[in-house]
N, C-alpha and C positions, 0 to 999 in steps of 0.2 A: 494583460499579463497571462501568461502561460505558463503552467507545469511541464518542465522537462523532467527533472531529477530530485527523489527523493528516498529518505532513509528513515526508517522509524525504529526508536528504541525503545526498552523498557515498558511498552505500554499493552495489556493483557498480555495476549498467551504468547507476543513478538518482542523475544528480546533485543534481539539486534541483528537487523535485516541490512543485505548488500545494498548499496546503491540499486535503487529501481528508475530506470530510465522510461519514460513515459512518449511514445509515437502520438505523434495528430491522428494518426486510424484507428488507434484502440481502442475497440469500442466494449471488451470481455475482460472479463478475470477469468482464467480456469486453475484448478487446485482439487487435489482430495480433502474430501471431509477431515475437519477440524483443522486446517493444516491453516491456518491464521486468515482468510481471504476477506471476511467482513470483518474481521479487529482491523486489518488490514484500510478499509474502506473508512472506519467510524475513527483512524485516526487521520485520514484526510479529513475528514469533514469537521474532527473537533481544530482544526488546524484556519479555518475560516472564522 
């Protein structure tokens, strides 16, 4: 199984994020500080 598309709401500093569409190449996150990128990550992985 494979992650293509996902949305996360309401969870720390991410209220409600567009559809995030996920490439087989991505292999980065980039973002300015604080701007949600590991709330971002620690709600994929509580998602497991």
């Amino acid at each position: 199984m494979k992650l293509r598309k996902f949305t996360v709401k309401e969870f720390r500093s991410i209220w409600d994020s567009n559809a995030i569409e996920v490439d087989d190449k991505v292999t980065c996150l980039v973002g300015k500080n604080e701007s949600g990128k590991t709330a971002l990550l620690h709600a994929l992985y509580r998602t497991n």
